[in-house]
N, C-alpha and C positions, 0 to 999 in steps of 0.2 A: 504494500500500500504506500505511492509515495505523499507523504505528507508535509515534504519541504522544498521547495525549488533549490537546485545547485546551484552554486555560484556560477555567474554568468563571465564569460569571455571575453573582453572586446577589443582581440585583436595586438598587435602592433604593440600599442600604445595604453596597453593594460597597469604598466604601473607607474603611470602618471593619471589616471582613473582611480583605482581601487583604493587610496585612501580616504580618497572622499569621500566614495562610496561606503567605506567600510565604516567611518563617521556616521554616517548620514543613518544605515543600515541601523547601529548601535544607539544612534540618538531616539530613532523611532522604538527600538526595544525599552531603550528606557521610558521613553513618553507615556508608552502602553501601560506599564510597571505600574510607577508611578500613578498615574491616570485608575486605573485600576482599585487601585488600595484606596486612594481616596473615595472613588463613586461607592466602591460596596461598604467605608464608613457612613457615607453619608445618608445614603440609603437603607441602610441593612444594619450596619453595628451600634448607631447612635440610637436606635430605636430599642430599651428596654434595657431597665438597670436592676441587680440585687446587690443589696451590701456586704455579701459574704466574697462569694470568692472572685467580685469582677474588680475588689482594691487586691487582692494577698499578695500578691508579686510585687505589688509597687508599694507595698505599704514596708517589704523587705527593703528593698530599694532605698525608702526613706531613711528606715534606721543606717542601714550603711551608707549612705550620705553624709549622714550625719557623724560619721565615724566608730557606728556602735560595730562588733567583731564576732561573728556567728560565733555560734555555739557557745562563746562564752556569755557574752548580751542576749544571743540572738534564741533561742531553743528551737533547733527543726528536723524534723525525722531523714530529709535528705539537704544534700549541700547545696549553698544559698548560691552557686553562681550566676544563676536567673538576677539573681537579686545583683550584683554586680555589673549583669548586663541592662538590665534595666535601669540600671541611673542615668543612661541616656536619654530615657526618656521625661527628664526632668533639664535637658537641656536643650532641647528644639522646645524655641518660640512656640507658642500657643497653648488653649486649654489643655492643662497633662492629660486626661482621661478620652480628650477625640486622638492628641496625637499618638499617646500608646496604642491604642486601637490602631490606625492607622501603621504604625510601627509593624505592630503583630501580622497584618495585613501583608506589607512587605514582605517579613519574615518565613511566611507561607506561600506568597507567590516565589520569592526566589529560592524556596528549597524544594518547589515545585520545577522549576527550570533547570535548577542545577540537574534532580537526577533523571528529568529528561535529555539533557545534553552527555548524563554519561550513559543513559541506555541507548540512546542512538547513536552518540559518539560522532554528531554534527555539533560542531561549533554556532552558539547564537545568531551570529552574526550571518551563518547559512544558514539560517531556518527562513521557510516559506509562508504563505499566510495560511497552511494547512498544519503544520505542526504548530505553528503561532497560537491559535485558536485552541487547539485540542489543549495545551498548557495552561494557558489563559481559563479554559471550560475543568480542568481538574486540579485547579488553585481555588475556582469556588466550590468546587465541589470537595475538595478537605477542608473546606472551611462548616459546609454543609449548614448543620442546627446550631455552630457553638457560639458561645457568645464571643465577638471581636474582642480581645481582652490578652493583654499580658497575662503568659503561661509559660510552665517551665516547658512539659513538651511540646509545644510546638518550638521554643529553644532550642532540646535536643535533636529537635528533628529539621531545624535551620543550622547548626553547628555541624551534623552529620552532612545534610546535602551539601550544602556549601565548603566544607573542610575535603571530601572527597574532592571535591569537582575541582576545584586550588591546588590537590595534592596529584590528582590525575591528568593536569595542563601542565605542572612543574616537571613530573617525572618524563612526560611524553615529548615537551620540549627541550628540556637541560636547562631549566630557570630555578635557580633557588629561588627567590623571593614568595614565588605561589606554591611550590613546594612546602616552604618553611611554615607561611601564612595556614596552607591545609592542614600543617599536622597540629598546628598552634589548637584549632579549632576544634580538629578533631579531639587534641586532648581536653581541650574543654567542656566536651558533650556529659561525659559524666560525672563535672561537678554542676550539673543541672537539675539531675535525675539518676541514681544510681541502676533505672533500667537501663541506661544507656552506658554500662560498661565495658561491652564486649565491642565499641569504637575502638578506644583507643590501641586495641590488638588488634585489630582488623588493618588500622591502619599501620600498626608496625609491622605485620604481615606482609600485608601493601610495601610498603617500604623497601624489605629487604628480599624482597621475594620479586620485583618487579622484571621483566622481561629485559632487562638493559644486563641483568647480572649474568643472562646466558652470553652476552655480547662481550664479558671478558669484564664489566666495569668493574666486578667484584673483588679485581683482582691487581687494579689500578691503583697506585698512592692517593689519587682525589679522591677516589670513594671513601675511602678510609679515613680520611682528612676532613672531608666533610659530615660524616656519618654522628661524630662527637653533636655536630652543633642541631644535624637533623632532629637527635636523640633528645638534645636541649628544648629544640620548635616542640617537640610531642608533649614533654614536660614540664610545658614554661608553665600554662597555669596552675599545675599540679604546686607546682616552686611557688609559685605566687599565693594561694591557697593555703597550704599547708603552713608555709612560712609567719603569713600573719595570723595565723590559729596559735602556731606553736608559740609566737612571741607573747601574744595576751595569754599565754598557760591554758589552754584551753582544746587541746588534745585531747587528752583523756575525756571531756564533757562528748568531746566530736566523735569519737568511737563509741560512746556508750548510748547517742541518740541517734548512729546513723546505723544505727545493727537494733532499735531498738524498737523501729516501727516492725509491723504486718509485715512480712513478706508478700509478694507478688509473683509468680510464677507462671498464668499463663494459662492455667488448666483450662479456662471457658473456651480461650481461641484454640488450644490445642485438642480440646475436647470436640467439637462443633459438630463428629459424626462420626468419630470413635467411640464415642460411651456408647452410643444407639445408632446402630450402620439402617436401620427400617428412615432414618433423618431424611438422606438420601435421593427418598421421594416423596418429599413432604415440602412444601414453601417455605421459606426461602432456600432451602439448602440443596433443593434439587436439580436447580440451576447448576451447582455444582457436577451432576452428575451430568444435563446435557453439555455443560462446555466440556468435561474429560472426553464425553462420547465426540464431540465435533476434532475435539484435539486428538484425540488418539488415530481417526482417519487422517488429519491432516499429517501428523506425524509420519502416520505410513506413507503418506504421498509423499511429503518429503525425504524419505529415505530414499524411494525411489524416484527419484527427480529428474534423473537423468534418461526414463526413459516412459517417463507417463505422457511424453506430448503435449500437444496445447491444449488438449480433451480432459488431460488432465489437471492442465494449469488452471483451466475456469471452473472445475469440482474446488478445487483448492480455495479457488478465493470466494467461492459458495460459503463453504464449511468455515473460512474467516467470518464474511458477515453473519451467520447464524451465531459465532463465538463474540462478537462485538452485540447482538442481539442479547444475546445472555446478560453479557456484563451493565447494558442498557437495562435490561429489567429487570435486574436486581440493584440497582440505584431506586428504578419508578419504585420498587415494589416497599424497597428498604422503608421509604418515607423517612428520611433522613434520622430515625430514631432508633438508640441501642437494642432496645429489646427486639429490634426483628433480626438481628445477628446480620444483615446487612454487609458491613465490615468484616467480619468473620468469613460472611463466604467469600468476599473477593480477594481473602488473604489467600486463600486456599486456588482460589480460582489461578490466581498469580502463580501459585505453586506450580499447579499444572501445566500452565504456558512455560514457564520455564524448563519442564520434562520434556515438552512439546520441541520445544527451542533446541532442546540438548542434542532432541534425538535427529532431528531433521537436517541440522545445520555440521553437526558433529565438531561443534564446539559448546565448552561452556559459558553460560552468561554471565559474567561473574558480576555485570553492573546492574542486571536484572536480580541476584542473589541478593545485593548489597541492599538493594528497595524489601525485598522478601523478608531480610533479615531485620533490617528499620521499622518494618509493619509488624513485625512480630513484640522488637524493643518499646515500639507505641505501645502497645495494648498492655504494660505491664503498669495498672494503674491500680488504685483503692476504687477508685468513685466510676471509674470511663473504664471499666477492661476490658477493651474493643479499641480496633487501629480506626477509632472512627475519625479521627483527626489525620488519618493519611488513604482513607480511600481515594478520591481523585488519581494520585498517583499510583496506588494500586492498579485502578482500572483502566489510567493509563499505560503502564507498563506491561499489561497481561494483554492489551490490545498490541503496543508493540513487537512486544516477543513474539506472540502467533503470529503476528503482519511478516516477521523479519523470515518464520520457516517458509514462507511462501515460495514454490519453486517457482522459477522464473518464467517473465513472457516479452513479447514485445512491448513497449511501451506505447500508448497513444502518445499524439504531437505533446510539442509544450504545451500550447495556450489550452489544450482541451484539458492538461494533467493540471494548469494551475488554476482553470478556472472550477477544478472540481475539488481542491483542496480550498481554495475561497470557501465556497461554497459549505464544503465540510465543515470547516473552523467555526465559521458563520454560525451556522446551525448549533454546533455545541456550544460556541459562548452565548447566545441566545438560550437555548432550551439549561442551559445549567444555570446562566444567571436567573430566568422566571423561576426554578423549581426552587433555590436557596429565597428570593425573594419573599416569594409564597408561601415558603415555611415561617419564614423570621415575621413577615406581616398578621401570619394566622394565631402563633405565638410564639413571642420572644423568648431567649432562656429564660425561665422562671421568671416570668414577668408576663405582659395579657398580649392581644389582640393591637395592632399598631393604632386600631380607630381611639382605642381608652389608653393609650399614653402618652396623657394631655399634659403633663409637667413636665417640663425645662426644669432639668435640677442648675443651670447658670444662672438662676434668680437667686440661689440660692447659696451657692458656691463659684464665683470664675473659676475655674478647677474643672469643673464640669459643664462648661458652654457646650450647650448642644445635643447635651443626654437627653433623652424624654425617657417618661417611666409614667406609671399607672398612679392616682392621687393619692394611692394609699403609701404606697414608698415614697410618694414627691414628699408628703405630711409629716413621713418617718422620718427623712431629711433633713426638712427642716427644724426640726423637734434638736436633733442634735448641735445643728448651730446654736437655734436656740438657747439652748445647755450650756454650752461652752460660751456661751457671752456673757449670758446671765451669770454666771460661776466662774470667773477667769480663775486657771490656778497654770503653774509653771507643767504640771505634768498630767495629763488627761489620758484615761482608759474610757473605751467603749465596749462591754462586754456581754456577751461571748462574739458574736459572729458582724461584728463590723468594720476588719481591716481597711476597709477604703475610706473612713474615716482621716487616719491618721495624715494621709498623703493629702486628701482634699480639703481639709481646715486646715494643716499644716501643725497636728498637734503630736506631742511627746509621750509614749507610752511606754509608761514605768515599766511594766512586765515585759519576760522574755519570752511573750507570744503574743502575734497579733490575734490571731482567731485560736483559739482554744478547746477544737476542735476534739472527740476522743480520739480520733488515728494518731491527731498531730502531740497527744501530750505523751512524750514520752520521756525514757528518761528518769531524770529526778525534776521532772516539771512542776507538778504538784506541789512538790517543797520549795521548790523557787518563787514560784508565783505566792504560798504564804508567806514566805519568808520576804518579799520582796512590800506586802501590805505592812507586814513589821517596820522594815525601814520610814514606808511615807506616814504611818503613826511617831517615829521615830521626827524625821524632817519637816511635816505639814505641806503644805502647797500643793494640793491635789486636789483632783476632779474625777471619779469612779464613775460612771454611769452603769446599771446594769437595763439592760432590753426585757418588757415586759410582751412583749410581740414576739412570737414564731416566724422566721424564715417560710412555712408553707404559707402562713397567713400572708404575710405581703407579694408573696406570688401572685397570689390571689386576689391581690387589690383591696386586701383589711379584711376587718372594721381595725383602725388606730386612734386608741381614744386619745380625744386632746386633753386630758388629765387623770392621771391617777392620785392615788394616795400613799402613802409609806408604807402601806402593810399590805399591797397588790402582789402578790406572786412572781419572781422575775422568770425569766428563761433559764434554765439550768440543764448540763446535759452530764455530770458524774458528781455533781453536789459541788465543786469546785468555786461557782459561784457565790453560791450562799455561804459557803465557810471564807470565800475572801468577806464578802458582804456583813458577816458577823464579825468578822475581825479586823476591819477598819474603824476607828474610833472616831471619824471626821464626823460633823452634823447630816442625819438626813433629809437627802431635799428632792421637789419634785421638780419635773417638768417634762409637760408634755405624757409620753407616753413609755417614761423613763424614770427610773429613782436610784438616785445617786449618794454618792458620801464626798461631801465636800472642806476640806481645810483650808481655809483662806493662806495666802503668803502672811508668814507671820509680821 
């Protein structure tokens, strides 16, 4: 299937043309990028807020801005380098909360491009308006139901595409700098998320395993010579990380909270039609079994390629489009939500094209393995345990692979192949942008229906220009401004579930957890956090708020009373609250739909 025009020729006088070109070519990629990430904020991610987890990344962000030092300040079951990368986004101009969105936005289109340009193994700059589009169509489609929002995985899973893609242009051309820059990245993927640990071996694999060492370089004083500082690129942030842990003493705390959560393992993706093979032929997962059936013919065609004919060439790319049919209808069918396993089957689906690929081509895919392996490292979550944040590229890649075993034909002209790749792009960035729209407009993550979210939280916050959200969160919002004005104190908690607090008032929280979540307290958290109400009984100058409102309530658009009383019930989820709440000695005070313990500055 071609889905990218080749570089064009022109003659003579080619390379007095082609840098222009090759500008011009790159400026328009960026435009799209760019262009892109902006409309589906504007459209799609400003629409629908909750206070739990669309701050938690940037509320991390905050404290280490601020100079606080994970695990020692910080308490968190994995390593904060999200949080590191995300203090960028407190340095582009504009409201933090559209431009992170937007950021995150970027971050998924270009780790969408990246592992497109390594399974095709075309450079950007050759791509057509038919791989254009298909890229552009499964960047929104990993973006799918989620909310636009700073996240560690989609991190790992932009550190991963993009660390590849730098380290596989360095090695392929003789350039350190994208070499070094890839492995940099690569090492940093799993201090994002410790699912994403089997990177940074993959890439030292990569490394020393590369195709150049058959060519003798292995054996070269520059390899050698250089190998020290490659070694260094892989483990710079390891160095960096570790480094500032072990200085604030705070090692020990980082090994006893990062071995301390839940494990993650996988079983529901690895499970999908092992535990019950009757799955099979049941929706959605029976898709899986027509695309092996379409695969495993085209497989055999491809084996025999060299002498199926043209009779056989067009069976072949028959049993393509019924394999892109599949993987089309298990997106419609998905409806962009985890319980249909959705994700799951296109992990598996992708599996298959890759056997398919193996067997036809009689090589292996190893850039199509590296996506397989990335979709697998998505899905190791507590809350998401689904690569639902990497379908797009799934279903892009599982379309490529079977596209690539197609035996060969003649090709029709250019302008009939490029107007047919238009036309394809076309079609998919249309039909992917209406389905994401459609979901986010019918309901936003945990929040309503685009018609009922009539507040602009920027009346309420500059921080937030531009969010809209349902009255009952706009009211929960403001409630905590509220709070915080009426109450100034030097150090303010919002507890349990409102890290986006901190980043958007701009305010100081004593404790070493933002959201207080049970997966997230681990550790010796529990004693820190009392031990931590000890101190501001000790210091004064504080502002406690505890949330007498459930997270399902505001989904839901309330009821949030505009006043309670001191003896209302707060939200509690292991009693944590109520024993901070008894053991702060500050005055009790209301407001809103909050009750708090307040110590003036002395």
């Amino acid at each position: 299937m071609d889905v990218a025009s080749p570089p064009v020729s022109t003659g003579p006088d080619v390379a007095v043309v082609r840098p222009s070109r090759t500008v011009l070519r790159l400026s328009l990629h960026a435009a799209w990028v760019l262009a892109l990430a902006v409309v589906t904020e504007l459209r799609v991610g400003r629409f629908g807020f909750h206070p739990s987890d669309q701050g938690f990344i940037l509320a991390q962000a905050w404290r280490v801005l601020h100079g606080e030092v994970p695990h020692s300040d910080i308490i968190s079951a994995r390593p904060l380098g999200s949080a590191y990368l995300h203090v960028f986004d407190f340095l582009v101009p504009g409201p933090l909360f559209f431009v992170s969105s937007v950021l995150s936005m970027l971050e998924i289109i270009l780790a969408t491009i990246a592992f497109a340009v390594l399974v095709t193994r075309r450079r950007v700059r050759d791509w057509g308006p038919g791989l254009t589009g298909l890229t552009a169509a499964a960047a929104l489609l990993n973006l799918n139901a989620f909310p636009l929002m700073a996240w560690h995985t989609i991190d790992g899973i932009f550190l991963t595409a993009c660390g590849a893609w730098a380290l596989d242009s360095g090695l392929r051309n003789g350039k350190a700098w994208p070499r070094r820059l890839g492995l940099v990245l690569l090492g940093a993927a799993v201090f994002v998320k410790q699912s994403f640990a089997p990177v940074p071996l993959i890439a030292l694999c990569w490394l020393l395993l590369h195709p150049s060492l058959r060519e003798g370089a292995f054996r070269t004083g520059r390899w050698w010579a250089r190998l020290p500082w490659d070694l260094l690129a892989l483990g710079a942030f390891l160095v960096f990380y570790i480094g500032i842990v072990t200085l604030d003493g705070g090692l020990g705390a980082m090994a006893e909270q990062l071995t301390g959560g839940v494990p993650a393992y996988g079983q529901r993706l690895l499970g999908l039609w092992l535990e019950d093979p009757a799955t099979l032929l049941r929706p959605p997962v029976r898709g899986l079994t027509f695309f092996a059936i379409a695969g495993l013919l085209l497989a055999l065609l491809g084996f025999f390629r060299d002498r199926i004919g043209f009779a056989g060439g067009l069976v072949a790319r028959l049993l393509l489009v019924a394999g892109v049919a599949v993987v089309v209808g298990t997106v419609v069918d998905g409806h962009f939500t985890g319980a249909s396993r959705w994700a799951d089957v296109l992990w598996w689906i992708l599996g298959v094209a890759l056997l398919v690929n193996w067997t036809a081509t009689r090589r292996f895919p190893k850039m199509g393995a590296l996506v397989f392996a990335t979709g697998f490292m998505t899905s190791l979550s507590w809350g998401n345990d689904t690569p639902t944040l990497f379908t797009g590229t799934l279903a892009l890649t599982a379309i490529l692979e079977l596209s690539d075993a197609l035996p060969p034909l003649p090709e029709p002209a250019r302008p009939i192949r490029l107007a047919g790749a238009t036309a394809m792009g076309l079609v998919a960035v249309l039909a992917s942008g209406w389905a994401v729209i459609e979901h986010h407009d019918d309901a936003a993550y945990l929040d309503m229906a685009r018609e009922k979210l009539t507040g602009d939280l920027g009346t309420v916050t500059p921080s937030m220009r531009g969010i809209r959200t349902n009255p009952g969160t706009f009211t929960y919002v403001s409630q905590i401004q509220d709070c915080v004005t009426r109450f100034p104190a030097g150090r303010t908690a919002v507890l349990p579930d409102n890290p986006f607090a901190y980043p958007a008032f701009g305010l100081r929280n004593p404790f070493p957890l933002e959201w207080p979540l049970p997966l997230e307290i681990v550790a010796d958290a529990p004693q820190r956090m009392l031990a931590t109400a000890d101190e501001l009984n000790r210091d004064g100058d504080y502002l406690v708020l505890f949330q007498t409102v459930s997270m399902p309530t505001l989904a839901k658009g309330g009821p949030v009373p505009a006043e309670v009383t001191g003896d209302t019930p707060i939200f509690d989820y292991l009693g944590l609250e109520n024993a901070l709440r008894s053991r702060l000695a500050g005055q009790t005070v209301t407001c809103g739909s909050f009750i708090g313990k307040w110590a003036p500055r002395p």
